[in-house]
GUTORGU-976072 format. One line per 4 residues: number of its first residue (from 1); their letters; for each residue x, y, z of C-alpha. Coordinates in steps of 0.001 Angstrom, whole numbers. Layout:
// GUTORGU-976072
NUM> a> X Y Z  ...
This chain:
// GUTORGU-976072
1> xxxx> 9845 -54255 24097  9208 -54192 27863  8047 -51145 28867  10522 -50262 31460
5> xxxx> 11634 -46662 30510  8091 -44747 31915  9671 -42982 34345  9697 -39638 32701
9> xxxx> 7925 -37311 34379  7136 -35609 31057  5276 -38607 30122  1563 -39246 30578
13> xxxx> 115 -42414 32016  -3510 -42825 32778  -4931 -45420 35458  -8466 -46304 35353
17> xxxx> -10185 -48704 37966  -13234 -50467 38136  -14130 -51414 41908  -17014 -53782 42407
21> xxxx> -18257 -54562 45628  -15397 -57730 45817  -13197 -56883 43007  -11137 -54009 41490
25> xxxx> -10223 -53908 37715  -7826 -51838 36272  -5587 -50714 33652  -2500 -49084 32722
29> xxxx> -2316 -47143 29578  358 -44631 27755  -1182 -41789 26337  1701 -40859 24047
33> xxxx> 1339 -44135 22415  -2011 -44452 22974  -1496 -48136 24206  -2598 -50267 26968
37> xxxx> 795 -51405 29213  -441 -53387 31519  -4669 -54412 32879  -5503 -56927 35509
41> xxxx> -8168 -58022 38876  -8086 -58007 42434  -10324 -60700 43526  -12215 -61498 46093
45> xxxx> -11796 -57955 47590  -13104 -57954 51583  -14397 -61581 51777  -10893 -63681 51737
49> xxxx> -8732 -65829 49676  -8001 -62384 47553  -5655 -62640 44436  -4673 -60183 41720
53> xxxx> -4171 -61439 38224  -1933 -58807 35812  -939 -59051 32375  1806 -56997 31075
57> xxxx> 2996 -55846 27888  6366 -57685 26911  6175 -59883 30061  3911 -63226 31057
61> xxxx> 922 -62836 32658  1176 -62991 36833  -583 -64152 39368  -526 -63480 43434
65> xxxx> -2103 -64211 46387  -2376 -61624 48466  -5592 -60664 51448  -7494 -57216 50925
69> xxxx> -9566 -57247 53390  -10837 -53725 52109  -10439 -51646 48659  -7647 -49484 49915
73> xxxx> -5289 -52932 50646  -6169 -53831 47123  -5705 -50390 45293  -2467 -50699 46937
77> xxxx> -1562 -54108 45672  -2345 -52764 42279  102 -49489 42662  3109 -52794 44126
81> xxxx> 2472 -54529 41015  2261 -51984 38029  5734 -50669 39815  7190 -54203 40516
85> xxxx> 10692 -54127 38817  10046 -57552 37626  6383 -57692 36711  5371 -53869 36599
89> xxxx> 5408 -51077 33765  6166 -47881 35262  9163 -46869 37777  8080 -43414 38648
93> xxxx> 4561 -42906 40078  4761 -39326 38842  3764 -40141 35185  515 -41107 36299
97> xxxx> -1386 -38403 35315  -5183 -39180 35846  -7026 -41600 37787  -10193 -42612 36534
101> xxxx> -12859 -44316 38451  -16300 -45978 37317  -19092 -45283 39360  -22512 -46695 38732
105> xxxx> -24943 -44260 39673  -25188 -40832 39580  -28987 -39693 39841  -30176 -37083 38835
109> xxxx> -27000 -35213 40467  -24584 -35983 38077  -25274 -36299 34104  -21510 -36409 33041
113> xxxx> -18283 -36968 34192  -16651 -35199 36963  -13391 -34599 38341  -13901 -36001 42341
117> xxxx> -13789 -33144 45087  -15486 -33617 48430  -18318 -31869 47415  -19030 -34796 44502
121> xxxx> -18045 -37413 46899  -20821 -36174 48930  -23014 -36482 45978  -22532 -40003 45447
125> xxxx> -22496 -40576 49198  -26425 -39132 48657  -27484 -40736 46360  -26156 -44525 46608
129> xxxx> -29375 -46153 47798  -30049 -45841 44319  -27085 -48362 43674  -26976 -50260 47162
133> xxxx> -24740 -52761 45558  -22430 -50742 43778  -21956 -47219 45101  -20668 -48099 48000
137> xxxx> -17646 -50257 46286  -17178 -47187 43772  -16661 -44499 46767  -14500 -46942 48239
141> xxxx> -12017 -47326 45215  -12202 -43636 45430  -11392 -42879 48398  -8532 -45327 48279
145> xxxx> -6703 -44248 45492  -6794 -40798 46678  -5142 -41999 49434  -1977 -43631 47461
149> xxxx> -2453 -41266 45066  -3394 -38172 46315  -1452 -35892 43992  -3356 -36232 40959
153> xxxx> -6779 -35375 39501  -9500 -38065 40218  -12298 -38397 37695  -15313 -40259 38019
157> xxxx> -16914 -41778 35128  -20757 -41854 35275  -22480 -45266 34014  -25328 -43206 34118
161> xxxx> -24071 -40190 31595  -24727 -41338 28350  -28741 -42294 29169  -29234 -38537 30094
165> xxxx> -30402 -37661 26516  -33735 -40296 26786  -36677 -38143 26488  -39620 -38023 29406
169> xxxx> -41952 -40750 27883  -38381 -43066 27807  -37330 -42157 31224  -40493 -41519 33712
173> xxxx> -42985 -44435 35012  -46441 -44790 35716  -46211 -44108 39624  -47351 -40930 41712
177> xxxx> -45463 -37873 39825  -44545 -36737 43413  -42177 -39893 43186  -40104 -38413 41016
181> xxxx> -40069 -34832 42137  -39387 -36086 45464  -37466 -39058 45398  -35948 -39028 41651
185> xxxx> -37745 -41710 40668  -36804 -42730 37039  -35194 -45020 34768  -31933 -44385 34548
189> xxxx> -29784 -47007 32451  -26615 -48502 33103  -24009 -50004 30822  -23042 -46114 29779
193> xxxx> -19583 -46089 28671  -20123 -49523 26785  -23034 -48173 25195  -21177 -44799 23932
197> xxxx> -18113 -46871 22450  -20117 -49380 21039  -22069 -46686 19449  -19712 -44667 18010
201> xxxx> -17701 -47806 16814  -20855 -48792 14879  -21319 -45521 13166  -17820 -46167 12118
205> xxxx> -18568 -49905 10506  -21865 -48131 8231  -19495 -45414 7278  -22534 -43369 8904
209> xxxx> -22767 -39736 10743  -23139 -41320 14319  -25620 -38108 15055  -27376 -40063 11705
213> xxxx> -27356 -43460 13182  -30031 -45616 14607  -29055 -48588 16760  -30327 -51117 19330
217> xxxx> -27113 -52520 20914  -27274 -55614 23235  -24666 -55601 26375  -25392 -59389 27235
221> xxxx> -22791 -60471 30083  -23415 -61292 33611  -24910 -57816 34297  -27202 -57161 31015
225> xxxx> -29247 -54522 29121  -30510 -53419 26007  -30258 -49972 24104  -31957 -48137 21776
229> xxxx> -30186 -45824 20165  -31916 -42552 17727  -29750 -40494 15697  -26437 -41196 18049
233> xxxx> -28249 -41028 21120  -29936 -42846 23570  -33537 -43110 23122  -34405 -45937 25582
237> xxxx> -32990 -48329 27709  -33774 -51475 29691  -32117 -50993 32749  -34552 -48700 35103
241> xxxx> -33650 -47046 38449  -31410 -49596 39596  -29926 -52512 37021  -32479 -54568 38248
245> xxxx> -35121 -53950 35590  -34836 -55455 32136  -33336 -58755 30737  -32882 -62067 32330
249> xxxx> -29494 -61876 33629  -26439 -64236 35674  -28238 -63477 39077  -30697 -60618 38720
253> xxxx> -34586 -61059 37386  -35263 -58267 35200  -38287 -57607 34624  -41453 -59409 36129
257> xxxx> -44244 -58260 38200  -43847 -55503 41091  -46051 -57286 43231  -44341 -60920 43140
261> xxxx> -41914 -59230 46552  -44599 -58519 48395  -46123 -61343 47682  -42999 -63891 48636
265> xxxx> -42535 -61587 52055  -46316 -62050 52988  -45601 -66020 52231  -42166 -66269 53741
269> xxxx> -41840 -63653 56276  -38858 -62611 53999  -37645 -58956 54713  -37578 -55928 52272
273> xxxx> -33657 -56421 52299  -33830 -60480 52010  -35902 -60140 48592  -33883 -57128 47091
277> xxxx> -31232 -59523 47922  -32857 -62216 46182  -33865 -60861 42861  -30371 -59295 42663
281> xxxx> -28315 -62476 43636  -30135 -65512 43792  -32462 -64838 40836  -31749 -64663 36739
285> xxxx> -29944 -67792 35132  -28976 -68577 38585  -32707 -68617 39862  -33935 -71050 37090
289> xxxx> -30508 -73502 37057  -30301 -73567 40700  -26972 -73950 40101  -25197 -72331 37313
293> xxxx> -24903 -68497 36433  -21908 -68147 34101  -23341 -68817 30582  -20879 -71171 29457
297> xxxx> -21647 -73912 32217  -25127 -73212 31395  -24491 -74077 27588  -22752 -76749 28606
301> xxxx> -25139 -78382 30839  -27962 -77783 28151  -26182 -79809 25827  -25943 -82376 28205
305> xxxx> -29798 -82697 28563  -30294 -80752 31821  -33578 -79189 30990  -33692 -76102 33514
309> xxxx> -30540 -74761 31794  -31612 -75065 28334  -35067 -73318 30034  -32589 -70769 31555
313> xxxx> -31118 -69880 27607  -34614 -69880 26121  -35807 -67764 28579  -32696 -65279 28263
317> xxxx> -33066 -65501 24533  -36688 -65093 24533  -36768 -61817 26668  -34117 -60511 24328
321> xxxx> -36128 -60830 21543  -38903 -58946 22935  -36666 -55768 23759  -35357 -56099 19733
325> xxxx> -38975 -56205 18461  -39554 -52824 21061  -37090 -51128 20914  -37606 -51699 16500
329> xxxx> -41163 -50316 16669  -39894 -47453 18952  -36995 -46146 16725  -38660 -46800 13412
333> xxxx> -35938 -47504 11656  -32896 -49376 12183  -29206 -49176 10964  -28097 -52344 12421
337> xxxx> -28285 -54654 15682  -25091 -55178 17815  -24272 -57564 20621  -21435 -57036 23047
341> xxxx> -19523 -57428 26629  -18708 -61474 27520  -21694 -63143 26246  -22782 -61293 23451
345> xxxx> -19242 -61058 22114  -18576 -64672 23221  -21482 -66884 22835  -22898 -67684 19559
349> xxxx> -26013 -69682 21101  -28006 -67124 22692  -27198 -64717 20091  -28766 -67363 17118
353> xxxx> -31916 -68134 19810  -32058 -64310 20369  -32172 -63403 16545  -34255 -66155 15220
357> xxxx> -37448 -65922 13728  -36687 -61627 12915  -36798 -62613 9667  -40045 -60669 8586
361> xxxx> -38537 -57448 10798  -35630 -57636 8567  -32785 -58850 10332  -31463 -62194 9415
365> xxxx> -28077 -63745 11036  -25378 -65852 8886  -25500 -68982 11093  -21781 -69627 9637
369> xxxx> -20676 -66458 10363  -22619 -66566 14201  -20902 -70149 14806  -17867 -68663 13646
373> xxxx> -17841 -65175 15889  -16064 -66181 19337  -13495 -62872 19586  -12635 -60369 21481
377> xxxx> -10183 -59053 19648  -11747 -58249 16181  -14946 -56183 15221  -17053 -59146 13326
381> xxxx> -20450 -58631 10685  -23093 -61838 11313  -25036 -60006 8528  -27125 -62915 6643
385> xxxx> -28022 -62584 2647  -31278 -60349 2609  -31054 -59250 5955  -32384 -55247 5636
389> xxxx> -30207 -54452 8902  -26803 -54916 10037  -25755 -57431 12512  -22431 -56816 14174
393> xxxx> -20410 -58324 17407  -18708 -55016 18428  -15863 -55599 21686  -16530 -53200 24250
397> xxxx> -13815 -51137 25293  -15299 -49257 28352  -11560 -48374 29639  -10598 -46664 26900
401> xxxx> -13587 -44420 27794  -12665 -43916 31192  -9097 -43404 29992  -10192 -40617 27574
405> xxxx> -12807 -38833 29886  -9882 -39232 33131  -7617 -37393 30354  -10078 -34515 29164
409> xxxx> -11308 -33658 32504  -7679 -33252 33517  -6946 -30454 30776  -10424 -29480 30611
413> xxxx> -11437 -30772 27603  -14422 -32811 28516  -17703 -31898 27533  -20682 -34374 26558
417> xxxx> -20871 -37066 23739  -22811 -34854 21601  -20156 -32131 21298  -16755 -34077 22443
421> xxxx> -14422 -36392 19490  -13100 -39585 20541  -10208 -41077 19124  -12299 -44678 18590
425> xxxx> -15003 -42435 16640  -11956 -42167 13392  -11686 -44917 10901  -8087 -45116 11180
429> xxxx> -8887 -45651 14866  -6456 -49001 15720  -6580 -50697 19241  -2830 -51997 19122
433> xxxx> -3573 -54205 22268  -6682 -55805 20060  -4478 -55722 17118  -1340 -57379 18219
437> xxxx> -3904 -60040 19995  -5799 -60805 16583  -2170 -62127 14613  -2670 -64657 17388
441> xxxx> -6326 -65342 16936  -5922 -65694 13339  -2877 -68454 13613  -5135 -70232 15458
445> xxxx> -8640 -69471 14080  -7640 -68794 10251  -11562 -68232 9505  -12179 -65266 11236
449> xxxx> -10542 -63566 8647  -13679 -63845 6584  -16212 -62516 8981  -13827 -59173 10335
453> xxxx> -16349 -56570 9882  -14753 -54208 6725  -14539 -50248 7575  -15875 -48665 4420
């Protein structure tokens, strides 16, 4: 039924957005029913042509046009369209409750979620060289929702929080100590609130204690990292001081010698700001294609015989691979292996070049059920016959995390992972947005029926 009737003020919506530095995700979603009413984009925030795309319970997806020249224009096109009497959800702005807000970086500031004063925007404000690209955007989105929504609590959700439990050998490097002490210096991870659902939703799947479960969990989309999980909590992580470090990703290098910077600006004359620009844009899947970032072109064009991009997936794959094997001999043991976010829950290539040849470490893919895993609707097991570990493709569902840490901080719930319940962490836990979408996944795809990962 549409969902036309939220304008009790009694009832309790939460709002969560995502702002990038040119886009702004967000969502809608009814904490009474716990269900998602409407989600959607701004594109191309601040550098023209912008557009928002919405989908809406009970009502077809829409599309507009629309310029934001800045984040506040486009927070604002958000708040027209969730309230739009034809397209929109809600007709009362007072049952939104809770704004929650992703922000990338934290430092060494801020280990958990927060609800935003101007002391804490200050604190980000401080400490977003650490996250040139992406702190910025986040105080933005902030600061603009506060503006058409200044009435309610604010909460910022830490990408950083759930990496705060990595012990010293994890977390330092091998520079001058004083770096640290004086310039906070350390890896700090990324990828948080995928890493915590994904996490607990695995625990779930073994039938396991998550404070008894091992993990190394793959986030492989355009932005990508690697986590090692001990006993429920992050151990290590791929992703360093910035999400530079680590994996080959769309645009960014990961990991490769220090020195190859200062070598290109001695060559080039580039400046310190033209090669951080570099490795984070121009570099990655990007950097060996020369022409394609988004996986699925790349795929495409490998099958086609372009030799750079099939380099590109072997090279992706490959450096995978290595962070399994590491992040194995670190933990010791292992529970199982899951892949998530757009290409790990979407393409079955890399994860068969990834996983191949792990045979002798005891972890051995179905290449049926792999070929067969393209959903992001369902929770799905690639575990092959004789395979000592689990292998599962677990959908991340980093809004509902916002969504529940906006909500706790507002009543003063909230406290850390390690001593906080989330409703995802029950087995009766049932996404009804997912749920609803799978009946339409199966009448098309009938077989993934036979690789939905069973809840014991």
């Amino acid at each position: 039924m549409p969902y036309r009737h939220y304008n009790k003020e009694n009832s309790v919506v939460i709002l969560t957005l995502n702002c990038g530095s040119s886009s702004v995700k967000y969502q809608v979603y009814d904490w009474e029913n716990q269900d998602i009413l409407a989600s959607g984009i701004v594109e191309r925030v601040t550098i023209g042509g912008s557009s928002i795309s919405h989908k809406a319970k009970g009502k077809s997806d829409y599309e507009e046009s629309h310029e934001c020249p800045n984040h506040k224009v486009a927070v604002e096109l958000i708040i027209k369209t969730i309230t739009d009497p034809k397209v929109g959800v809600i007709t009362d702005m007072k049952v939104i409750k809770a704004v929650g807000h992703r922000v990338l970086h934290g430092g060494d500031k801020f280990t958990k979620s927060v609800l935003v004063t101007p002391e804490v925007l200050d604190g980000f404000r401080a400490v977003q060289d650490l996250g040139p690209l992406h702190n910025p955007a986040n105080i933005m989105g902030i600061e603009a929702a506060q503006a058409v929504l200044p009435d309610v609590p604010h909460a910022a959700i830490m990408d950083t929080a759930w990496h705060q439990t990595m012990p010293p050998e994890s977390y330092l490097y091998a520079t001058p100590y004083e770096w640290y002490e004086k310039y906070s210096v350390r890896r700090y991870g990324f990828h948080g609130t995928s890493f915590l659902y994904t996490a607990k939703r695995a625990a779930v799947l073994l039938g396991k204690d998550p404070f008894k479960t091992n993990l190394i969990i793959a986030h492989i989309g355009n932005g990508s990292s690697i986590n090692a999980v001990k006993d429920g909590c992050s151990f290590d992580t791929s992703m360093g001081l910035t999400p530079l470090e680590g994996l080959v990703m769309g645009t960014r290098s990961g990991d490769m010698d220090p020195a190859i910077p200062f070598y290109i600006m001695r060559k080039t004359g580039m400046s310190a700001a033209d090669a951080e620009k570099a490795l984070n844009k121009s570099s990655g899947v990007l950097g060996i294609t020369g022409q394609y970032a988004d996986r699925r072109d790349v795929e495409q064009a490998a099958e086609r015989g372009d030799k750079r991009s099939k380099l590109a997936m072997e090279m992706e794959s490959y450096r995978i691979k290595k962070y399994i094997g590491a992040y194995y001999a670190a933990l010791g043991h292992v529970d199982a292996l899951v892949f998530t976010a757009g290409v790990g829950e979407m393409g079955p290539a890399i994860r068969s070049l990834a996983t191949a040849g792990l045979e002798e470490l005891g972890i051995i893919v179905d290449k049926d059920k792999n070929a067969k895993s393209k959903c992001r609707n369902a929770e799905t097991e690639l575990t092959g016959a004789g395979s000592k570990i689990r292998v599962f493709v677990i959908p991340t569902d980093e809004e509902l995390v916002m969504t529940e840490d906006a909500y706790a901080l507002m009543n003063g719930t909230y406290d850390v992972h390690t001593k906080y319940h989330y409703s995802f962490q029950d087995r009766g836990y049932v996404n009804k947005s997912r749920a609803s979408g799978l009946v339409r996944d199966l009448e098309k795809k009938p077989y993934l029926k036979e690789i939905i990962a069973a809840i014991p």
